[in-house]
N, CA and C of each residue as an Amber inpcrd file, in Angstrom:
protein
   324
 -33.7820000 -38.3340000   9.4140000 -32.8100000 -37.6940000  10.2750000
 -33.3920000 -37.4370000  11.6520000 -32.5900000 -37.0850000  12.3880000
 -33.1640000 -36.3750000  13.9040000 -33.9100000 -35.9360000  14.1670000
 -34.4070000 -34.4140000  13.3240000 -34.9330000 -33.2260000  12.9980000
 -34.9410000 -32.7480000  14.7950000 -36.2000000 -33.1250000  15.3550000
 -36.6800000 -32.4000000  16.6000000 -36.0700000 -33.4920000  17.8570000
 -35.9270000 -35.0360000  17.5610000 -35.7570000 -35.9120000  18.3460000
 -34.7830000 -35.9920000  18.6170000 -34.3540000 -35.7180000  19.7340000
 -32.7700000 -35.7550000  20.1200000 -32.3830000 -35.9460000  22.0160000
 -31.3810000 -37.1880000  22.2370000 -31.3630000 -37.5700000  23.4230000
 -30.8510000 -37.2110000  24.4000000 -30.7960000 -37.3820000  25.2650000
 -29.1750000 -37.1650000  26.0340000 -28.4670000 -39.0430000  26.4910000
 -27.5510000 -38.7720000  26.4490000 -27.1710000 -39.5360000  27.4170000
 -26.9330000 -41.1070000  25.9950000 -27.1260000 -41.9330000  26.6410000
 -27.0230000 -43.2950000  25.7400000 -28.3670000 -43.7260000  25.8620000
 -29.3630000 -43.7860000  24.7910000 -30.7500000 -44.1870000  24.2890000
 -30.7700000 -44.9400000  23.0690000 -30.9750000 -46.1620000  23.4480000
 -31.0470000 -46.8990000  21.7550000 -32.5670000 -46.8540000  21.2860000
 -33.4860000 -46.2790000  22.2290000 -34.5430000 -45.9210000  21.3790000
 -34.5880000 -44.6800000  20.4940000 -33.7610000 -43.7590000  20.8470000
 -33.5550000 -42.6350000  19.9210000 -33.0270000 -42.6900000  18.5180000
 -33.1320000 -43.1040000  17.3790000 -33.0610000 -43.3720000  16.5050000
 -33.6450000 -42.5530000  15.3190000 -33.4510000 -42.9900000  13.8990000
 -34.3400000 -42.8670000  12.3470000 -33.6650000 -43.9440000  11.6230000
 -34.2850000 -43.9100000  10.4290000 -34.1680000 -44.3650000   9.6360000
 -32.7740000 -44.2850000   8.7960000 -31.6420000 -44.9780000   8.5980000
 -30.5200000 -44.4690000   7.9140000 -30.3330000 -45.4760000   6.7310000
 -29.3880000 -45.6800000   5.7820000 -29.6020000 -45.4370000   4.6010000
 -29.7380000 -47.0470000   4.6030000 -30.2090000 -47.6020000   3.3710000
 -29.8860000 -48.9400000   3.9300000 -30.8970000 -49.6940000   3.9490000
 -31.6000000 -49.4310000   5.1070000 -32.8070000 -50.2560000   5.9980000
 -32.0400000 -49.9750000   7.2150000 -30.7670000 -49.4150000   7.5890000
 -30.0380000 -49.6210000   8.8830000 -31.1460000 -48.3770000   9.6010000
 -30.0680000 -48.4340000  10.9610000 -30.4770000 -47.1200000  11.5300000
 -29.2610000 -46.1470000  12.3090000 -29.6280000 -45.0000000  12.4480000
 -28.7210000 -44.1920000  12.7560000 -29.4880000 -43.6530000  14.3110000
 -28.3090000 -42.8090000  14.8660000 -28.9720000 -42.3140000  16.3060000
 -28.7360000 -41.0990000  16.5720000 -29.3560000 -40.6150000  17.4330000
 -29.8460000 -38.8580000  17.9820000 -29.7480000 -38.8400000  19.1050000
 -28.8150000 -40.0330000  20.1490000 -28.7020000 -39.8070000  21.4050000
 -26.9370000 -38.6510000  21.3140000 -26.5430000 -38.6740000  22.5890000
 -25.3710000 -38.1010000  22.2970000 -24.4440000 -39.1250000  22.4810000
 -24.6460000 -40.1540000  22.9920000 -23.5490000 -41.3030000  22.5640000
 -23.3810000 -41.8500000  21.1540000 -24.1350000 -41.5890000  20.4190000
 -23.7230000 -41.6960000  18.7040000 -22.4380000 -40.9910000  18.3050000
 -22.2900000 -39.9980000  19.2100000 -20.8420000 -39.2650000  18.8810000
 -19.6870000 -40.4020000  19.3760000 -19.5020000 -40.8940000  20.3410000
 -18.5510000 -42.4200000  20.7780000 -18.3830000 -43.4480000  20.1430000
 -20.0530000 -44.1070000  19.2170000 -19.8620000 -44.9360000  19.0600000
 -19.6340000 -45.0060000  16.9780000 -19.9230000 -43.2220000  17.0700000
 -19.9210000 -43.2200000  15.4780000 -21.1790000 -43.5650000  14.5700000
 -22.9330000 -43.3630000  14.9110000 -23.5150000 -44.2370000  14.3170000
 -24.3070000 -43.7570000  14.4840000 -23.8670000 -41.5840000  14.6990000
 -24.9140000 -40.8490000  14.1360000 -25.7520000 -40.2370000  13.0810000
 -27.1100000 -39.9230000  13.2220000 -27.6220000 -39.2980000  12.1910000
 -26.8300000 -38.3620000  11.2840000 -26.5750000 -38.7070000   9.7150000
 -26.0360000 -37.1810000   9.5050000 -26.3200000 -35.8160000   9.8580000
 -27.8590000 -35.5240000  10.1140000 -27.8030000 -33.9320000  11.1080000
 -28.1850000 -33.5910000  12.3510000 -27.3700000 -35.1540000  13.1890000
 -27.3590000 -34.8460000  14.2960000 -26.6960000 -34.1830000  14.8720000
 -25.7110000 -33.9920000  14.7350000 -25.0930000 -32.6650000  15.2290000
 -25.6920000 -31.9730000  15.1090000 -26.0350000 -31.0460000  13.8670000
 -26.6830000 -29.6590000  13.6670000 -27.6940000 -29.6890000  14.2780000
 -28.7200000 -30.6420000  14.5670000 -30.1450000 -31.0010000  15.3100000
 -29.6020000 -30.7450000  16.5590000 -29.1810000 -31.7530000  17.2400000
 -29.2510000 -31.7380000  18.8900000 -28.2760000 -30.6260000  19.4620000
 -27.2020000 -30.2720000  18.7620000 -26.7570000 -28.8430000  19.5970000
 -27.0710000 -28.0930000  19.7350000 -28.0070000 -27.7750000  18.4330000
 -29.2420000 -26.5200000  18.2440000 -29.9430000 -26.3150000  19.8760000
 -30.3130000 -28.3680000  19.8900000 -31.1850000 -28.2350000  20.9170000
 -30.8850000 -28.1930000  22.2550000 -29.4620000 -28.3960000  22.5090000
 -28.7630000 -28.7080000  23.7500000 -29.3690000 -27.4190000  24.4180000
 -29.8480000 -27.9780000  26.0400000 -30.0000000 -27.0410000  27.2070000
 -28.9250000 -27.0810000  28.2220000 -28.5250000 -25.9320000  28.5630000
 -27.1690000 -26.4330000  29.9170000 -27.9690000 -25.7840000  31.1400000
 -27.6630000 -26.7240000  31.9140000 -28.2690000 -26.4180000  33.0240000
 -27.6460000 -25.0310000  33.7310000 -28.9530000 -24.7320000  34.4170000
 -29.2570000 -23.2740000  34.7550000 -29.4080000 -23.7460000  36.7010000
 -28.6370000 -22.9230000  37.2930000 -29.0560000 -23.2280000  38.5720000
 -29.1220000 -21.5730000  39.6050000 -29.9610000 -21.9830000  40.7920000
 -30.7220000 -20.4530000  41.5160000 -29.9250000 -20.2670000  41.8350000
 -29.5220000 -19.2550000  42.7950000 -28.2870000 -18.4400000  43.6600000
 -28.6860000 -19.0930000  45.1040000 -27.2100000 -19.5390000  45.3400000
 -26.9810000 -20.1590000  46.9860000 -27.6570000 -19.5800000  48.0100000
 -28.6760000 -20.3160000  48.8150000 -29.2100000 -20.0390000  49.9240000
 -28.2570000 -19.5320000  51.0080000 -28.6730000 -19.3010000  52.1140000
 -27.9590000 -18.9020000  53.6910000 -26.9620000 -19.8800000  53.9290000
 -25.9000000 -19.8130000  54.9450000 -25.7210000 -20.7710000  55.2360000
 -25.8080000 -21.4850000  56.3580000 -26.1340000 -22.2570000  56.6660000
 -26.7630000 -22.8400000  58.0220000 -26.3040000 -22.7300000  59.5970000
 -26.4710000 -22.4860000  60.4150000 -26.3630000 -22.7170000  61.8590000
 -24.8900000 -23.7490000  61.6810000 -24.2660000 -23.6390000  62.9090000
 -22.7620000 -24.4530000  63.0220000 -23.5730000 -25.5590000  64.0200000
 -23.1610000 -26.7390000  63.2490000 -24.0750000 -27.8400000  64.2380000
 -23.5560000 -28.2990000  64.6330000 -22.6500000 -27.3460000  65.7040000
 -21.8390000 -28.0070000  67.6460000 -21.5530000 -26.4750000  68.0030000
 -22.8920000 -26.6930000  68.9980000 -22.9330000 -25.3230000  69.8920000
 -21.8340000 -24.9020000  70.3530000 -20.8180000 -26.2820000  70.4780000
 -19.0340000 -25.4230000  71.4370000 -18.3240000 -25.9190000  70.5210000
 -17.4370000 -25.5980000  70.2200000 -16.2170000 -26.5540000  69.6030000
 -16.4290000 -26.7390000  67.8110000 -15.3270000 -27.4400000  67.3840000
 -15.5750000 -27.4260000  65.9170000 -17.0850000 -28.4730000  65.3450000
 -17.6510000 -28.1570000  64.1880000 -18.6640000 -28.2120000  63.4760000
 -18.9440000 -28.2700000  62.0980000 -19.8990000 -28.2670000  61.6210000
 -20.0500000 -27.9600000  59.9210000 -21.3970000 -26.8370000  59.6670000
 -21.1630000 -26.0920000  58.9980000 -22.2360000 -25.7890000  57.8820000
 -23.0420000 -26.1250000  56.7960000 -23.9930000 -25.5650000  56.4480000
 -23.8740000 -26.1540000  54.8090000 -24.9280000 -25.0620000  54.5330000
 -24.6110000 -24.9970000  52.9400000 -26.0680000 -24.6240000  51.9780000
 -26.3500000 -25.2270000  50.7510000 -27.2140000 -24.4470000  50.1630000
 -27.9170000 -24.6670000  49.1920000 -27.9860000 -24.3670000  47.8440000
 -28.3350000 -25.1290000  46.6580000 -29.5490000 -24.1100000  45.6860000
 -30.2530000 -24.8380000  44.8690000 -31.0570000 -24.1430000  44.0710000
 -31.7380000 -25.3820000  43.5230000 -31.6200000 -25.9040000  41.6480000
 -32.2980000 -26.4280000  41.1040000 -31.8540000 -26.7140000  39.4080000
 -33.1790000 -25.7470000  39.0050000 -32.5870000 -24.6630000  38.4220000
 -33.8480000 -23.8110000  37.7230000 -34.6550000 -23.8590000  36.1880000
 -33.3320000 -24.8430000  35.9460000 -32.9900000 -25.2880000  34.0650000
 -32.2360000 -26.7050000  34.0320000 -33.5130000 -28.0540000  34.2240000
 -32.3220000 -28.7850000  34.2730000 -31.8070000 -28.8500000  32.5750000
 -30.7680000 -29.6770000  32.6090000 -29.8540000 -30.1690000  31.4600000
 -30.8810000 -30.6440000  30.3640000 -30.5350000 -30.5560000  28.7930000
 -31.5570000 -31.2740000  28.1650000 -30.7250000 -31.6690000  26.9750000
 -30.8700000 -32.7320000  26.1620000 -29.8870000 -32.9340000  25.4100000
 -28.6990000 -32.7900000  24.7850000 -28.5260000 -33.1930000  25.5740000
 -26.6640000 -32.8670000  25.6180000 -26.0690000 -31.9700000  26.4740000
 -26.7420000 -30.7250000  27.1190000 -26.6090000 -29.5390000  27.5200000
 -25.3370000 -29.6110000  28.4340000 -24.7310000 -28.8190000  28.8160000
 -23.7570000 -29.2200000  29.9180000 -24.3650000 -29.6310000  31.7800000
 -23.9320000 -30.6080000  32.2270000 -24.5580000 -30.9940000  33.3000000
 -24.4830000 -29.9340000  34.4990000 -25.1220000 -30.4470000  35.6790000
 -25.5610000 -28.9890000  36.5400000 -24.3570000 -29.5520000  37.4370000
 -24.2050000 -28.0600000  38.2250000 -22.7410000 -28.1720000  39.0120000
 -23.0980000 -28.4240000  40.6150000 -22.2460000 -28.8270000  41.4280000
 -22.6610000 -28.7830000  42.6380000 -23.8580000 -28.1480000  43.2240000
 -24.7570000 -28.7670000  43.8440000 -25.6040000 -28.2760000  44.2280000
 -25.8430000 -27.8460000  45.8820000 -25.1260000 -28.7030000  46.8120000
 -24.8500000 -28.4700000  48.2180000 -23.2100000 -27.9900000  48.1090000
 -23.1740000 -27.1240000  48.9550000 -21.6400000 -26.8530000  49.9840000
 -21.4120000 -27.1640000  51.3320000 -20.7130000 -27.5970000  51.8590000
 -20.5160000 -27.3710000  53.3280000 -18.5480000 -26.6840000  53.3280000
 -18.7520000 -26.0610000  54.6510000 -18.0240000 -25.4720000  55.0960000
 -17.3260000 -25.7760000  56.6270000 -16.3890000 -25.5820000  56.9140000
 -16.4010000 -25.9100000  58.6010000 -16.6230000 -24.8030000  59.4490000
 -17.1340000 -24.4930000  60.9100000 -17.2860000 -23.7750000  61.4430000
 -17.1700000 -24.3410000  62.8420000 -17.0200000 -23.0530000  63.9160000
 -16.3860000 -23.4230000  65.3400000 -17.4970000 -22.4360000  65.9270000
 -18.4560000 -23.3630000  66.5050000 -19.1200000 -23.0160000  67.5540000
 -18.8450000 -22.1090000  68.6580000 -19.4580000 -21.1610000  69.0630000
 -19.2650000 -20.4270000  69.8300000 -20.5760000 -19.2220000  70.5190000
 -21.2210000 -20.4590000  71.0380000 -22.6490000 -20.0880000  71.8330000
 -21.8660000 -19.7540000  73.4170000 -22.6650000 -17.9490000  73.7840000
 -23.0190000 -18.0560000  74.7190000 -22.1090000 -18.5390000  75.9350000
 -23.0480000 -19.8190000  76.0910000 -23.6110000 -20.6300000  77.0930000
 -22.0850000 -22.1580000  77.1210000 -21.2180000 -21.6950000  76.2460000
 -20.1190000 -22.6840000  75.7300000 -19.0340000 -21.4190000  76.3440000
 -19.3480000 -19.8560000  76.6070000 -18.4680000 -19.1400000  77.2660000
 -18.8050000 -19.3730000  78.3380000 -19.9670000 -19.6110000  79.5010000
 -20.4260000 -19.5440000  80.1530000 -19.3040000 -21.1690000  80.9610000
 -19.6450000 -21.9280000  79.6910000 -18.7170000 -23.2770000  80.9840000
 -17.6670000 -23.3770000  81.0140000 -16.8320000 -22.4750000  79.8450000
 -15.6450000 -22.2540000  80.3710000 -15.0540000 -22.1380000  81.6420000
């Protein structure tokens, strides 16, 4: 069976021994194709990690000193994903923003 070995994603090296001489699989595409381990389920959900991510940075300077522009931020993967886990969510944002330096009242 699975026991500890378990994939993400589609791996035809992830495998055991199934009944037969065949073989069975411990990726999570065995669930699609039907031609999983019997305790793969109970194995790899056990083991599933869902990704974990930091709290959004600042958000950046408006990049057009006069007039309309963009922002953006950040964060980072603190926990990535691990077998099967649920995948990580956006990691950049941008926003729009309208410049308004100063020196952009000034040439008015």
């Amino acid at each position: 069976g699975c026991g500890r070995r378990c994939c993400p994603g589609r791996n035809n090296e992830c495998w055991a021994p199934g009944g037969g001489g065949s073989r069975c699989y411990c990726d999570t595409y065995c669930e699609k194709t039907r031609d999983c381990c019997a305790d793969q389920r109970a194995a790899c959900r056990q083991a599933a990690l869902d990704c974990v991510v930091g709290p959004w940075g600042p958000w950046s300077g408006c990049s057009s000193a006069c007039g309309v522009g963009s922002q953006a931020r950040g964060r980072h993967v603190a926990v990535p994903p691990r077998h099967g886990g649920q995948p990580c969510p956006d990691l950049k944002q941008r926003r729009g923003c309208l410049g308004d330096q100063l020196r952009c009242r000034a040439a008015k």
